[in-house]
mmCIF file of the C-alpha atoms, coordinates in Angstrom:
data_MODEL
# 
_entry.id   MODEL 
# 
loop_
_atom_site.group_PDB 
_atom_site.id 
_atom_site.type_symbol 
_atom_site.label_atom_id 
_atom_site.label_alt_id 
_atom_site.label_comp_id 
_atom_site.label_asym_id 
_atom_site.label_entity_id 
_atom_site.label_seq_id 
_atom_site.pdbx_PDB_ins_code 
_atom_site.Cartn_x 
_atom_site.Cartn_y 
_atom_site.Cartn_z 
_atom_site.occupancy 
_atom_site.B_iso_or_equiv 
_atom_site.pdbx_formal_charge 
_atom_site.auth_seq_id 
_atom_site.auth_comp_id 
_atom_site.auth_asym_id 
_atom_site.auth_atom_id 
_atom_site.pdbx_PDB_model_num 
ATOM 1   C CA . UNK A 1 1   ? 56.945 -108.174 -56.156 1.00 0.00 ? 1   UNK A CA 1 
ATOM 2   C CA . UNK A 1 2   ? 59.679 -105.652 -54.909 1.00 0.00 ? 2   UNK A CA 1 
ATOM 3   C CA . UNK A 1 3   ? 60.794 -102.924 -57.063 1.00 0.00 ? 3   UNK A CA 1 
ATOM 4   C CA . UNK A 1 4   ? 63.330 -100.446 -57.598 1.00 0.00 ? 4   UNK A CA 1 
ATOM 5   C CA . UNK A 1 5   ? 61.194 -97.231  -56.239 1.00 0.00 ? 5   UNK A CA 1 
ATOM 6   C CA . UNK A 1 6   ? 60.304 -98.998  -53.419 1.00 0.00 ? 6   UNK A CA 1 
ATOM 7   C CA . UNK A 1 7   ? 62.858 -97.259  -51.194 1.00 0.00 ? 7   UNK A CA 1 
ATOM 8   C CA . UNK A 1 8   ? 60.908 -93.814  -52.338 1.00 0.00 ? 8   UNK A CA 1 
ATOM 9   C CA . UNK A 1 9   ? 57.943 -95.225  -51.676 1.00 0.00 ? 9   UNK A CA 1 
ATOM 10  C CA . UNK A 1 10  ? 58.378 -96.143  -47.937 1.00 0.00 ? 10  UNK A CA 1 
ATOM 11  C CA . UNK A 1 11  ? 59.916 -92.503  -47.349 1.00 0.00 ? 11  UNK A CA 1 
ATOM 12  C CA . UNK A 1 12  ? 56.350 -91.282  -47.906 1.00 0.00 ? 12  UNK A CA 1 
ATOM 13  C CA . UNK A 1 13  ? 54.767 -92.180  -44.540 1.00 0.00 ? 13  UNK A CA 1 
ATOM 14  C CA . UNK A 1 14  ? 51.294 -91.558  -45.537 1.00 0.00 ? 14  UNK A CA 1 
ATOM 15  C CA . UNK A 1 15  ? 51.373 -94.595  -47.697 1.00 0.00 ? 15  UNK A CA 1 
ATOM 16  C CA . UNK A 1 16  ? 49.973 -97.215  -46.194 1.00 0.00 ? 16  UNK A CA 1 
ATOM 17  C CA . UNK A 1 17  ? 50.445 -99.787  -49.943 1.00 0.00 ? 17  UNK A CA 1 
ATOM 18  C CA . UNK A 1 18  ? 52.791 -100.161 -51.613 1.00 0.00 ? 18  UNK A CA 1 
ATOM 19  C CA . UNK A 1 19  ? 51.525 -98.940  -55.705 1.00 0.00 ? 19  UNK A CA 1 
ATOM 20  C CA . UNK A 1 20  ? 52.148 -101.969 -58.157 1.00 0.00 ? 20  UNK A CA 1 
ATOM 21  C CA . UNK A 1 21  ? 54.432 -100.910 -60.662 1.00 0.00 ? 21  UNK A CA 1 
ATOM 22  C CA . UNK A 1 22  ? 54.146 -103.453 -64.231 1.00 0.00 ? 22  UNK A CA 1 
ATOM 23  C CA . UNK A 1 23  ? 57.571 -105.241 -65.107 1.00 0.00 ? 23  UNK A CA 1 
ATOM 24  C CA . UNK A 1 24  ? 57.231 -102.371 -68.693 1.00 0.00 ? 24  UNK A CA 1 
ATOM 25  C CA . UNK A 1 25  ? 55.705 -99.674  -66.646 1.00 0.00 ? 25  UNK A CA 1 
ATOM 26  C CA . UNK A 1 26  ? 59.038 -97.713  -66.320 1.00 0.00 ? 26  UNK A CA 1 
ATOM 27  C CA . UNK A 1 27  ? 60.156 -98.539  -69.802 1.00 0.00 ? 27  UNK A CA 1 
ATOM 28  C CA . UNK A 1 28  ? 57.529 -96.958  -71.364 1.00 0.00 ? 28  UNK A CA 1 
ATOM 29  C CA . UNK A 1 29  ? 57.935 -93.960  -73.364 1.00 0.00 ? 29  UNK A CA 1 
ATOM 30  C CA . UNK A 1 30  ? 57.701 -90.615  -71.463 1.00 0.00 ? 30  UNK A CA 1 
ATOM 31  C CA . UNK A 1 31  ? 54.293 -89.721  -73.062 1.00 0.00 ? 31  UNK A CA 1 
ATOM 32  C CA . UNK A 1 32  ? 52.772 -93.187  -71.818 1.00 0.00 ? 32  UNK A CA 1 
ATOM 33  C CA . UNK A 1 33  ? 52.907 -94.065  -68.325 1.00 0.00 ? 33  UNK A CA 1 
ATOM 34  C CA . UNK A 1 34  ? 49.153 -94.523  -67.218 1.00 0.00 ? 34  UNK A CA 1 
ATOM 35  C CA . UNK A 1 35  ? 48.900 -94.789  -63.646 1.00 0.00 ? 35  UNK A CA 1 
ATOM 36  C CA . UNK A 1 36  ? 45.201 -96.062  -62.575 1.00 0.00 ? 36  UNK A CA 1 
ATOM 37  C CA . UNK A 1 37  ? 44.144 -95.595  -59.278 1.00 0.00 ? 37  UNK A CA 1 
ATOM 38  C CA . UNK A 1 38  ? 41.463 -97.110  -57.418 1.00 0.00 ? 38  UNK A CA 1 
ATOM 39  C CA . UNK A 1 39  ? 39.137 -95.501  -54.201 1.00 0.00 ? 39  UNK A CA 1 
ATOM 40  C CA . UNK A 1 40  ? 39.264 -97.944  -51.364 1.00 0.00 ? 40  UNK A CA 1 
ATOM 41  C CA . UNK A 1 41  ? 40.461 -101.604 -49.613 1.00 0.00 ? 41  UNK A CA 1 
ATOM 42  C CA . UNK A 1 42  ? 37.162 -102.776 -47.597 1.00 0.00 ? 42  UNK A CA 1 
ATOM 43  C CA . UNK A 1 43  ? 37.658 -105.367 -44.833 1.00 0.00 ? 43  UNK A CA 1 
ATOM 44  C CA . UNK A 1 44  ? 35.133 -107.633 -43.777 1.00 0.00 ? 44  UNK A CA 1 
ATOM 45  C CA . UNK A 1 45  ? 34.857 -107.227 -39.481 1.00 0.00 ? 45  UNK A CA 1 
ATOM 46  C CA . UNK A 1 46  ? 33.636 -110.948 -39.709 1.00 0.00 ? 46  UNK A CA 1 
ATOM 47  C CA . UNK A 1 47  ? 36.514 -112.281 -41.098 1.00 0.00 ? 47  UNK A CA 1 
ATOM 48  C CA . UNK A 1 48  ? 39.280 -113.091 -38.594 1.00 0.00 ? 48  UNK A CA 1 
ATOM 49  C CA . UNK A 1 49  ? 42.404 -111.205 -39.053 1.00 0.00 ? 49  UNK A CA 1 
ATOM 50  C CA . UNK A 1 50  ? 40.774 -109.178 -42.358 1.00 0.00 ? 50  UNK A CA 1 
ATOM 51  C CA . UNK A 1 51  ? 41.928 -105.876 -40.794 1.00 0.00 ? 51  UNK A CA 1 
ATOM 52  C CA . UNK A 1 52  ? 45.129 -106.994 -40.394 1.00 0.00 ? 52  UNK A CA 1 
ATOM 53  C CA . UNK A 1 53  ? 46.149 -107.993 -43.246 1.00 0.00 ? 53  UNK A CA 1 
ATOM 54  C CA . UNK A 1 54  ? 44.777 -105.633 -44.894 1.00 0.00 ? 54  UNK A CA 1 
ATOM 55  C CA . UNK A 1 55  ? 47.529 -103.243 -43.577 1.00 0.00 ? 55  UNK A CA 1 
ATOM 56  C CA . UNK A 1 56  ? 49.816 -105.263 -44.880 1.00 0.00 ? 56  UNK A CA 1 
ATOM 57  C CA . UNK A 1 57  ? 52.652 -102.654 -47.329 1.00 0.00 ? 57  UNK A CA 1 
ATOM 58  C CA . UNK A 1 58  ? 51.685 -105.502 -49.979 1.00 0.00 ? 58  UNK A CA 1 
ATOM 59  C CA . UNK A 1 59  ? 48.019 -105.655 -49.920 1.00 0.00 ? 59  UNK A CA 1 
ATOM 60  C CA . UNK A 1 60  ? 47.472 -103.742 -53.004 1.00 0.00 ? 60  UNK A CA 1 
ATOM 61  C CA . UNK A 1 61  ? 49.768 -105.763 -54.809 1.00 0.00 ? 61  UNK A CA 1 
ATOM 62  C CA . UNK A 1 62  ? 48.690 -109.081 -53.825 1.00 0.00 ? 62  UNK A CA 1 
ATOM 63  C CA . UNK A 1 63  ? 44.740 -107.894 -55.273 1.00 0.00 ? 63  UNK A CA 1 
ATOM 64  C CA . UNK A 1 64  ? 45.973 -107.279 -58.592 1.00 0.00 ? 64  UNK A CA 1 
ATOM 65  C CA . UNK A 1 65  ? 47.701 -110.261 -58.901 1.00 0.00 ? 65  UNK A CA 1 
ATOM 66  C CA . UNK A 1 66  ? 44.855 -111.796 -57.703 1.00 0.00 ? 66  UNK A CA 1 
ATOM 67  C CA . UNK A 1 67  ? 42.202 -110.073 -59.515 1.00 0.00 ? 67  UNK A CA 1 
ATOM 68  C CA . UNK A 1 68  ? 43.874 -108.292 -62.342 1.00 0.00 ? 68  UNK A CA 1 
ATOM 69  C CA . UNK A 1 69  ? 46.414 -110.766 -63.641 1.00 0.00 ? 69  UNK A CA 1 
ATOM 70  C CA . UNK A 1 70  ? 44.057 -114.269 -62.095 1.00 0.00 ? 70  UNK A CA 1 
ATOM 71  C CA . UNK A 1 71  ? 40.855 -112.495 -62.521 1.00 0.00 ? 71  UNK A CA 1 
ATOM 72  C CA . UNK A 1 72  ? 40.275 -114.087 -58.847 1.00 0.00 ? 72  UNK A CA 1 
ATOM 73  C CA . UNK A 1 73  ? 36.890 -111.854 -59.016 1.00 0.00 ? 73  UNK A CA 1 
ATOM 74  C CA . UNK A 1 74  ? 34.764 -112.969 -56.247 1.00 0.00 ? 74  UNK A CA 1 
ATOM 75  C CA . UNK A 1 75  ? 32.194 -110.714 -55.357 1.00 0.00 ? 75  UNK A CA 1 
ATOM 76  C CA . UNK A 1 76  ? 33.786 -107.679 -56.692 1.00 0.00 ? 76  UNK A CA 1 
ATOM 77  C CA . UNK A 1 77  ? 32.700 -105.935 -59.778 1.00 0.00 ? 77  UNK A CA 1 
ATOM 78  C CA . UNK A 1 78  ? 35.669 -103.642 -60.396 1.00 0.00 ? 78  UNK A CA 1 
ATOM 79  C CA . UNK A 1 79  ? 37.874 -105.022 -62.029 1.00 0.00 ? 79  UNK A CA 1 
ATOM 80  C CA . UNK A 1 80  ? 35.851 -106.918 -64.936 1.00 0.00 ? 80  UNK A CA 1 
ATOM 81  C CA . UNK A 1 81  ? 34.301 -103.788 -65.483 1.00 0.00 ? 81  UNK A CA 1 
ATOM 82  C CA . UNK A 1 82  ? 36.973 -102.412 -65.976 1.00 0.00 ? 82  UNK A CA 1 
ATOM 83  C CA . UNK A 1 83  ? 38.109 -104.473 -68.375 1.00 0.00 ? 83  UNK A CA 1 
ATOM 84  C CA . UNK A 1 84  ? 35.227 -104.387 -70.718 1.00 0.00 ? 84  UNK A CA 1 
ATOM 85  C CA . UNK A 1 85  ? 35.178 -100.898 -70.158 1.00 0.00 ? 85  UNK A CA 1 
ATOM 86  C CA . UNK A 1 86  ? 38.832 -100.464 -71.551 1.00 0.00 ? 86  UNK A CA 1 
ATOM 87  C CA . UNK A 1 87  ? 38.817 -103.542 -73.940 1.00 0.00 ? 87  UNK A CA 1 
ATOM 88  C CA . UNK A 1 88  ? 34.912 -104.492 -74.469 1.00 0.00 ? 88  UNK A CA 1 
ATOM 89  C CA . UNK A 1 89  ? 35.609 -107.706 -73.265 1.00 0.00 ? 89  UNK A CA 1 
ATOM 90  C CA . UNK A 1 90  ? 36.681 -109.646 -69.934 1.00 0.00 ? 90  UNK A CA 1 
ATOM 91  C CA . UNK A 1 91  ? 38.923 -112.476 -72.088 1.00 0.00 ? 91  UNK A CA 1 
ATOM 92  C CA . UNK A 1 92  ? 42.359 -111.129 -73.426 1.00 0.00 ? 92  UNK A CA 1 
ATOM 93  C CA . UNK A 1 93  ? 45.461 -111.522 -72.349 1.00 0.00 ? 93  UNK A CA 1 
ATOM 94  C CA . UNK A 1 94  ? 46.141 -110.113 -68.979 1.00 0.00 ? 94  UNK A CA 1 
ATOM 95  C CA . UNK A 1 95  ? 49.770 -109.605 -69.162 1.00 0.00 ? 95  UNK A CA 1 
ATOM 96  C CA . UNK A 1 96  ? 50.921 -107.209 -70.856 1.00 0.00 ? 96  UNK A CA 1 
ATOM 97  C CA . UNK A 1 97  ? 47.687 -105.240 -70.217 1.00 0.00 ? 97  UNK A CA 1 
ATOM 98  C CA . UNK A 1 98  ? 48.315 -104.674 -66.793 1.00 0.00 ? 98  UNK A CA 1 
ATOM 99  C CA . UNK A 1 99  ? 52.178 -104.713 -67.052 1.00 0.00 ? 99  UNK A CA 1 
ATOM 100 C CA . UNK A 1 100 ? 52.004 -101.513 -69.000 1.00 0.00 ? 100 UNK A CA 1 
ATOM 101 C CA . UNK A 1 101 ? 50.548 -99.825  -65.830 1.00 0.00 ? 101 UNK A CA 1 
ATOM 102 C CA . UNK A 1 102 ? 51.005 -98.426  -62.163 1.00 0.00 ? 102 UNK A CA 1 
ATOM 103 C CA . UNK A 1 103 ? 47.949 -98.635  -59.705 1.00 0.00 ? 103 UNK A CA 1 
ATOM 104 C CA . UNK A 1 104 ? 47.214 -98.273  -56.397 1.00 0.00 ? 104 UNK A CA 1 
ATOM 105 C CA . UNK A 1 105 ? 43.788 -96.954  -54.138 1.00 0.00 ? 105 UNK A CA 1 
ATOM 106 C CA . UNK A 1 106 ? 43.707 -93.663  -53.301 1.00 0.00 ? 106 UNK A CA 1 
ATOM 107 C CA . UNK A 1 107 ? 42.506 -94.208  -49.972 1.00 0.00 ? 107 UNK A CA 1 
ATOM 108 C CA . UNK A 1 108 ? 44.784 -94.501  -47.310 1.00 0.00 ? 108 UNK A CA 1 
ATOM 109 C CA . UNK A 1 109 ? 42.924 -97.056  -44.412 1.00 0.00 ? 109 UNK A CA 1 
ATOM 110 C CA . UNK A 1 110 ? 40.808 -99.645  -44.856 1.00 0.00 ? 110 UNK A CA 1 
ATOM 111 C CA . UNK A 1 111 ? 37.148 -99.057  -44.723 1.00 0.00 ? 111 UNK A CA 1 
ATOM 112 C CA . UNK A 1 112 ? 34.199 -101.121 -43.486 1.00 0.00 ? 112 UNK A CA 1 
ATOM 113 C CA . UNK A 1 113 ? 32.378 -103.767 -45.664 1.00 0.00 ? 113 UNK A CA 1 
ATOM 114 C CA . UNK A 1 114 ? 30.042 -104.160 -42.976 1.00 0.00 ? 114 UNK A CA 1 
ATOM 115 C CA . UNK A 1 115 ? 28.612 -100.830 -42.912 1.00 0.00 ? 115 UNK A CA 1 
ATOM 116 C CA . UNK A 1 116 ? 29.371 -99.778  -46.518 1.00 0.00 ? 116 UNK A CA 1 
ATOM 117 C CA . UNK A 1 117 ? 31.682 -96.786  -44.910 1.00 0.00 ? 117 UNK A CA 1 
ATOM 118 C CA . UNK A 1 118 ? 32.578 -94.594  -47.296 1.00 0.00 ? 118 UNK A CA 1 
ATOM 119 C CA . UNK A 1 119 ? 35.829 -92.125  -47.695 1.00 0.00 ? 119 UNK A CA 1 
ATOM 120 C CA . UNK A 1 120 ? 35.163 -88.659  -45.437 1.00 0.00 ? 120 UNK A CA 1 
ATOM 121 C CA . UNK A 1 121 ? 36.453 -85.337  -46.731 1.00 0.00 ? 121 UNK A CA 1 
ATOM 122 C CA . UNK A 1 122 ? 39.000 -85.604  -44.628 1.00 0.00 ? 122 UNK A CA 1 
ATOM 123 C CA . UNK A 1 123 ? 39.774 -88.884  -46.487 1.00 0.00 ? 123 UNK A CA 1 
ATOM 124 C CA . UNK A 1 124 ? 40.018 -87.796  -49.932 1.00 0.00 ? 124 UNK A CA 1 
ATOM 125 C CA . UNK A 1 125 ? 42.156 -84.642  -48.454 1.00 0.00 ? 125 UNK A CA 1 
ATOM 126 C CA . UNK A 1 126 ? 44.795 -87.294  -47.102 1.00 0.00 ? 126 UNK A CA 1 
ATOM 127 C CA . UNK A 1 127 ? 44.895 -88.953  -50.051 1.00 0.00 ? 127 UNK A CA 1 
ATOM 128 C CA . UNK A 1 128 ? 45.856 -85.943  -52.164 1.00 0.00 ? 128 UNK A CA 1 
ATOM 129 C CA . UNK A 1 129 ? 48.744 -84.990  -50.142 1.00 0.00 ? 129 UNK A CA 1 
ATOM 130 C CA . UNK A 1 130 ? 49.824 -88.288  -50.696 1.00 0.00 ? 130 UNK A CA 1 
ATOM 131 C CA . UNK A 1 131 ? 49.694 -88.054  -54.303 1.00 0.00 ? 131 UNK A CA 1 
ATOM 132 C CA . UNK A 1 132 ? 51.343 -85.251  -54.882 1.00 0.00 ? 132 UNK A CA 1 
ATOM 133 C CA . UNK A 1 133 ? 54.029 -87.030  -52.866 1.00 0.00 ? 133 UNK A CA 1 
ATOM 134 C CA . UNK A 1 134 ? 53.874 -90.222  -54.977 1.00 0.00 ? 134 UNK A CA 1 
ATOM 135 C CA . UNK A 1 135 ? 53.039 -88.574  -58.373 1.00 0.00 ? 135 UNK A CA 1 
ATOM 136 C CA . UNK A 1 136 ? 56.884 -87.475  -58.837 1.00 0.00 ? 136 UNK A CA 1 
ATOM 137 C CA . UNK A 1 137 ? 57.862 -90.581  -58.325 1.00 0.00 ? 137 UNK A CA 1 
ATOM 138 C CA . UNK A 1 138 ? 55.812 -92.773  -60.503 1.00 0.00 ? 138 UNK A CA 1 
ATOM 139 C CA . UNK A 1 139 ? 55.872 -90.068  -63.092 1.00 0.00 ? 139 UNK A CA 1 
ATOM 140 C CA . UNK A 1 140 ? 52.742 -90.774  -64.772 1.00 0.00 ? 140 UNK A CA 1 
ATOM 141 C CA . UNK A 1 141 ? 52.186 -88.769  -67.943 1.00 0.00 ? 141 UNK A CA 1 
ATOM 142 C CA . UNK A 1 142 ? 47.971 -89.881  -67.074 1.00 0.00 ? 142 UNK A CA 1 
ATOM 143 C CA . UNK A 1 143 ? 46.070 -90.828  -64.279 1.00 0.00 ? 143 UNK A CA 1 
ATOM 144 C CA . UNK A 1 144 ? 42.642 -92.345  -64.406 1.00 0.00 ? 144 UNK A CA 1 
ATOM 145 C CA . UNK A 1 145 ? 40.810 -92.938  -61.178 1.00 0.00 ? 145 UNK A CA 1 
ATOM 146 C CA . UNK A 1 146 ? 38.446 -95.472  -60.916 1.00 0.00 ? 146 UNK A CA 1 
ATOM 147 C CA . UNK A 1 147 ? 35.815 -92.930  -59.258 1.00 0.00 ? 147 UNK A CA 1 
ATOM 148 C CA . UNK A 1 148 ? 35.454 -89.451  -59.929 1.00 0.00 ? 148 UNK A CA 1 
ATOM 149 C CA . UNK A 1 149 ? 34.448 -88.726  -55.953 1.00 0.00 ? 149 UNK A CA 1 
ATOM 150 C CA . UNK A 1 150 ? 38.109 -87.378  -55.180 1.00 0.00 ? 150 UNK A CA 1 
ATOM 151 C CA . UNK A 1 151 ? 37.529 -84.888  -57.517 1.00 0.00 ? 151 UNK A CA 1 
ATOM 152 C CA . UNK A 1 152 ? 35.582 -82.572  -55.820 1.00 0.00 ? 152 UNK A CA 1 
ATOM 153 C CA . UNK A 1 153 ? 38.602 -82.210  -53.480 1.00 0.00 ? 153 UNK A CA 1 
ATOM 154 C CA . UNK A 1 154 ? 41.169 -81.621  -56.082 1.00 0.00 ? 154 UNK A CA 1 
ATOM 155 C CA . UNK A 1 155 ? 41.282 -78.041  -56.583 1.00 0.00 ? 155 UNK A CA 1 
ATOM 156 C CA . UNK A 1 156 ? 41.291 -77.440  -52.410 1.00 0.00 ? 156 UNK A CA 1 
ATOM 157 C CA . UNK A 1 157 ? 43.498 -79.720  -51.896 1.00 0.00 ? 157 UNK A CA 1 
ATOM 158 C CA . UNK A 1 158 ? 45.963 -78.277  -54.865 1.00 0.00 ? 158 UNK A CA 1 
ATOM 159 C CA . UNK A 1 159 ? 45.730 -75.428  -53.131 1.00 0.00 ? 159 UNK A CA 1 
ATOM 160 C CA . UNK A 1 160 ? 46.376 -76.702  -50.062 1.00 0.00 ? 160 UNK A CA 1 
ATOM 161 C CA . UNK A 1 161 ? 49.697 -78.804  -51.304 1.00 0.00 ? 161 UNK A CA 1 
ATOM 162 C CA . UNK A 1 162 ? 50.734 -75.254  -53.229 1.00 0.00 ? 162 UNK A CA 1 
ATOM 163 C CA . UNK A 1 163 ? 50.616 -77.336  -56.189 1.00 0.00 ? 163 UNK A CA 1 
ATOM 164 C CA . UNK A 1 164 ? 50.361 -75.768  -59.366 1.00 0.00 ? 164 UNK A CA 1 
ATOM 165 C CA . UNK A 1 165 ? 47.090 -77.407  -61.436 1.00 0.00 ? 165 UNK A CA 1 
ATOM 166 C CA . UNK A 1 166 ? 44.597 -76.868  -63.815 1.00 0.00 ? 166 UNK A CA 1 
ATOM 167 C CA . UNK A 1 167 ? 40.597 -76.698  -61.462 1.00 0.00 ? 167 UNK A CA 1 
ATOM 168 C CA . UNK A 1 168 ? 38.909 -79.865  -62.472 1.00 0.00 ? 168 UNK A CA 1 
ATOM 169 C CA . UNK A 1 169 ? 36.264 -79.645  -65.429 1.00 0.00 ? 169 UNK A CA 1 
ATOM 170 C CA . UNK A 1 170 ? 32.931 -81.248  -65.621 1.00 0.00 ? 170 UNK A CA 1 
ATOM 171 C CA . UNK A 1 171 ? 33.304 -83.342  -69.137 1.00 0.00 ? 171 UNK A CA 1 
ATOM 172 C CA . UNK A 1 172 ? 30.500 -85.273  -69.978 1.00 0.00 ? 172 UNK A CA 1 
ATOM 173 C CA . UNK A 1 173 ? 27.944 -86.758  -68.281 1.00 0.00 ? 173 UNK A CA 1 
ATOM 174 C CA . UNK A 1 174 ? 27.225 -90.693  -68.708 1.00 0.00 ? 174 UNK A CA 1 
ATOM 175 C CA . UNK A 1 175 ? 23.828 -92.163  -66.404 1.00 0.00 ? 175 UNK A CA 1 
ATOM 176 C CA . UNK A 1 176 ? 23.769 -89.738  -63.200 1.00 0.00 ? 176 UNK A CA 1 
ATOM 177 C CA . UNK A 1 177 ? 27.714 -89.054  -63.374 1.00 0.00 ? 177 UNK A CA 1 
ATOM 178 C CA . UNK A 1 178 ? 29.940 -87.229  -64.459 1.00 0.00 ? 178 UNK A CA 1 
ATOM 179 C CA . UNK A 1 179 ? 33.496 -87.771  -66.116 1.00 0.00 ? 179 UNK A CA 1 
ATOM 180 C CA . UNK A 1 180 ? 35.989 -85.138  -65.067 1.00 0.00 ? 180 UNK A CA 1 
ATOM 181 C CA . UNK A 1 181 ? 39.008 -84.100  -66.016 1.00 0.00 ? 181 UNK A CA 1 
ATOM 182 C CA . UNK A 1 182 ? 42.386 -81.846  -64.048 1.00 0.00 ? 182 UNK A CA 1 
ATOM 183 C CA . UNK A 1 183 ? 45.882 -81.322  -64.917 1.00 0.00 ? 183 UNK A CA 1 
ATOM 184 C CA . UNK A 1 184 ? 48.598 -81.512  -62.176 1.00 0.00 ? 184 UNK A CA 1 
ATOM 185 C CA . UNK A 1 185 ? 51.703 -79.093  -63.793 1.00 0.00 ? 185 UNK A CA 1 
ATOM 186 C CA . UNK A 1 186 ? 54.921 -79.686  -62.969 1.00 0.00 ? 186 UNK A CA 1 
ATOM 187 C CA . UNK A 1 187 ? 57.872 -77.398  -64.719 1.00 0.00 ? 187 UNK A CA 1 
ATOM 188 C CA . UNK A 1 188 ? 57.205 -78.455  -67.745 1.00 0.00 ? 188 UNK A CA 1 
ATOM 189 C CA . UNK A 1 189 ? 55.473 -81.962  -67.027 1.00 0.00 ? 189 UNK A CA 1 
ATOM 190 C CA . UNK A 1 190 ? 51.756 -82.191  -66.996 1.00 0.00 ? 190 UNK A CA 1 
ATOM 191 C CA . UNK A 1 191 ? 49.878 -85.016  -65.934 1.00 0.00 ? 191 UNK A CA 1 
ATOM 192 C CA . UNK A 1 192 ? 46.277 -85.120  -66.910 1.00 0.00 ? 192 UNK A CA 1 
ATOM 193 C CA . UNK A 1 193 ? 43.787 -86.673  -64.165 1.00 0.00 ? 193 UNK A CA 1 
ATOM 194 C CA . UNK A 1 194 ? 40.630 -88.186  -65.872 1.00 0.00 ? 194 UNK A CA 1 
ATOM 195 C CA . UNK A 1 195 ? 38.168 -89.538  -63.369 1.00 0.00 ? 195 UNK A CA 1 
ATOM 196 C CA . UNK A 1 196 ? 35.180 -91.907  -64.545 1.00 0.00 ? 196 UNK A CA 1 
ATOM 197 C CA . UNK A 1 197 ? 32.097 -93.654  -62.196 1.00 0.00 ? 197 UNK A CA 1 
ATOM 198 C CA . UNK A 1 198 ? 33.398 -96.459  -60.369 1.00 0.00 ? 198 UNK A CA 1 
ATOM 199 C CA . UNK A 1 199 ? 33.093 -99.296  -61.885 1.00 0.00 ? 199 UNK A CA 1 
ATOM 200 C CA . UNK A 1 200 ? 31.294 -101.403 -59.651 1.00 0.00 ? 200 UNK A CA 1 
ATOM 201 C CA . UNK A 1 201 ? 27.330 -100.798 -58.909 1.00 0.00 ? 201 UNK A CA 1 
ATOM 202 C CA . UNK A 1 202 ? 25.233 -99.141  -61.914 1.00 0.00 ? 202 UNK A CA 1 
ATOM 203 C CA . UNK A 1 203 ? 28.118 -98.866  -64.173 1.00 0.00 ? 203 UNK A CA 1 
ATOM 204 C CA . UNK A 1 204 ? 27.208 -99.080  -67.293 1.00 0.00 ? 204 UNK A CA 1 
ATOM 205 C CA . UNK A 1 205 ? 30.766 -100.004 -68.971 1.00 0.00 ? 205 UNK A CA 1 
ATOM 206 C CA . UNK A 1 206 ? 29.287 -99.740  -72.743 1.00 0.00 ? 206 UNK A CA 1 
ATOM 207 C CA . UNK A 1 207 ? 28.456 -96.410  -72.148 1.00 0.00 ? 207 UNK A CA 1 
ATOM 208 C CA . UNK A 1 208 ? 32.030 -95.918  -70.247 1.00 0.00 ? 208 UNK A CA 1 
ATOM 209 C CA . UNK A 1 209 ? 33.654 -97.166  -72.898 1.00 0.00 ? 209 UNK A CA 1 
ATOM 210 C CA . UNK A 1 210 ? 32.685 -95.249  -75.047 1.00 0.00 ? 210 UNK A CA 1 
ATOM 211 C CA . UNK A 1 211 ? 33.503 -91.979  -73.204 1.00 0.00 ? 211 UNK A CA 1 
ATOM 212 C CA . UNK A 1 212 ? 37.171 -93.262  -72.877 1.00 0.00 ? 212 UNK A CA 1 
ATOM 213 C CA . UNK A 1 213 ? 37.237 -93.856  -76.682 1.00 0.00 ? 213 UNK A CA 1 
ATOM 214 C CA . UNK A 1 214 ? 35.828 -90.526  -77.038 1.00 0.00 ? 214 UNK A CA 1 
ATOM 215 C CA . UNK A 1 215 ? 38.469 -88.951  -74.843 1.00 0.00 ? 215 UNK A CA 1 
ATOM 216 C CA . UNK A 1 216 ? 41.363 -90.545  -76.318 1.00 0.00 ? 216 UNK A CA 1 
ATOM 217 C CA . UNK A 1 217 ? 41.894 -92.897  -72.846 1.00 0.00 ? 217 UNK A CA 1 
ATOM 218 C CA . UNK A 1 218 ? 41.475 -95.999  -74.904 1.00 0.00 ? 218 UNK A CA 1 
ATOM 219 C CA . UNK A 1 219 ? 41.273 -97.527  -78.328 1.00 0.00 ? 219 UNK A CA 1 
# 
């Protein structure tokens, strides 16, 4: 489960999970590294120990080999939808799907199942600053978040970081939301931030599906 940027990683101390990292992730051509990123971990206040371990530097790790690799579902919508949404179906071969990419939530602290707490402002701001930490080291050439709430605090937060970026665009809208679209600049490097609906309640992933075929995100 340990790999060889995790000694980067833990210098960021706003990090509270370790990102996974697939075993071709870093092999992959300059052009191609996809990082996905999630919103949130939720803990359940009824469970013993669920907050906890959910601070645990290997949480997000342990999920996706759970649910991404297993497809050790549950209750939780995500990730199937997510599948469809990229490959129209929920049964190929798990692999070398996920191996190909880096993920982790954007979110730094669990939030409440309970009470269906969502991220502040505040939040989303954190979470920024600690991408634009962890960007340079994962060196994705695209990120797509699975939400397109953070967003609305990119081009503040930019700002904020004195990061140089392209404000986020309003793309296209699918049901009631919208997909947008940023570019983080670095030198020469840009990395291109496409955020969809999250894929859990009223996602529609037909419709999502097609939007990331449209927009060159999937085949």
């Amino acid at each position: 489960m340990n790999t060889k940027l995790d000694p980067d990683f833990r210098k960021i101390e706003t990090l509270t999970w370790l990102p996974f990292v697939g075993d071709t992730y870093l092999g992959n051509d300059s052009k191609s590294k996809v990082l996905i990123i999630g919103e949130s971990h939720y803990y359940k206040p009824t469970e013993a120990n669920s907050y906890e371990k959910h601070l645990h530097p290997n949480f997000t790790r342990e999920i996706v080999d759970e649910m991404c690799f297993n497809r050790e579902y549950g209750d939780i919508n995500l990730f199937p939808n997510f599948h469809r949404a990229m490959m129209g179906n929920d049964s190929f071969d798990t692999d070398p799907f996920w191996n190909r990419f880096a993920f982790y939530n954007f979110v730094q602290r669990p939030m409440n199942m309970n009470t269906k707490e969502r991220p502040s402002h505040q939040d989303f701001d954190n979470a920024w600053s600690t991408f634009f930490k962890l960007a340079p080291i994962l060196n994705p050439t695209r990120v797509l978040f699975l939400g397109n709430s953070s967003a609305d605090r990119f081009n503040i937060c930019a700002k904020r970081n004195d990061v140089e970026f392209t404000p986020t665009q309003w793309i296209k809208k699918i049901g009631s939301a919208y997909g947008k679209r940023a570019f983080l600049v670095n030198g020469d490097h840009k990395i291109q931030l496409d955020f969809i609906r999250h894929p859990s309640q009223y996602f529609s992933w037909e419709e999502w599906r097609a939007y990331l075929i449209e927009f060159g995100l999937t085949k």
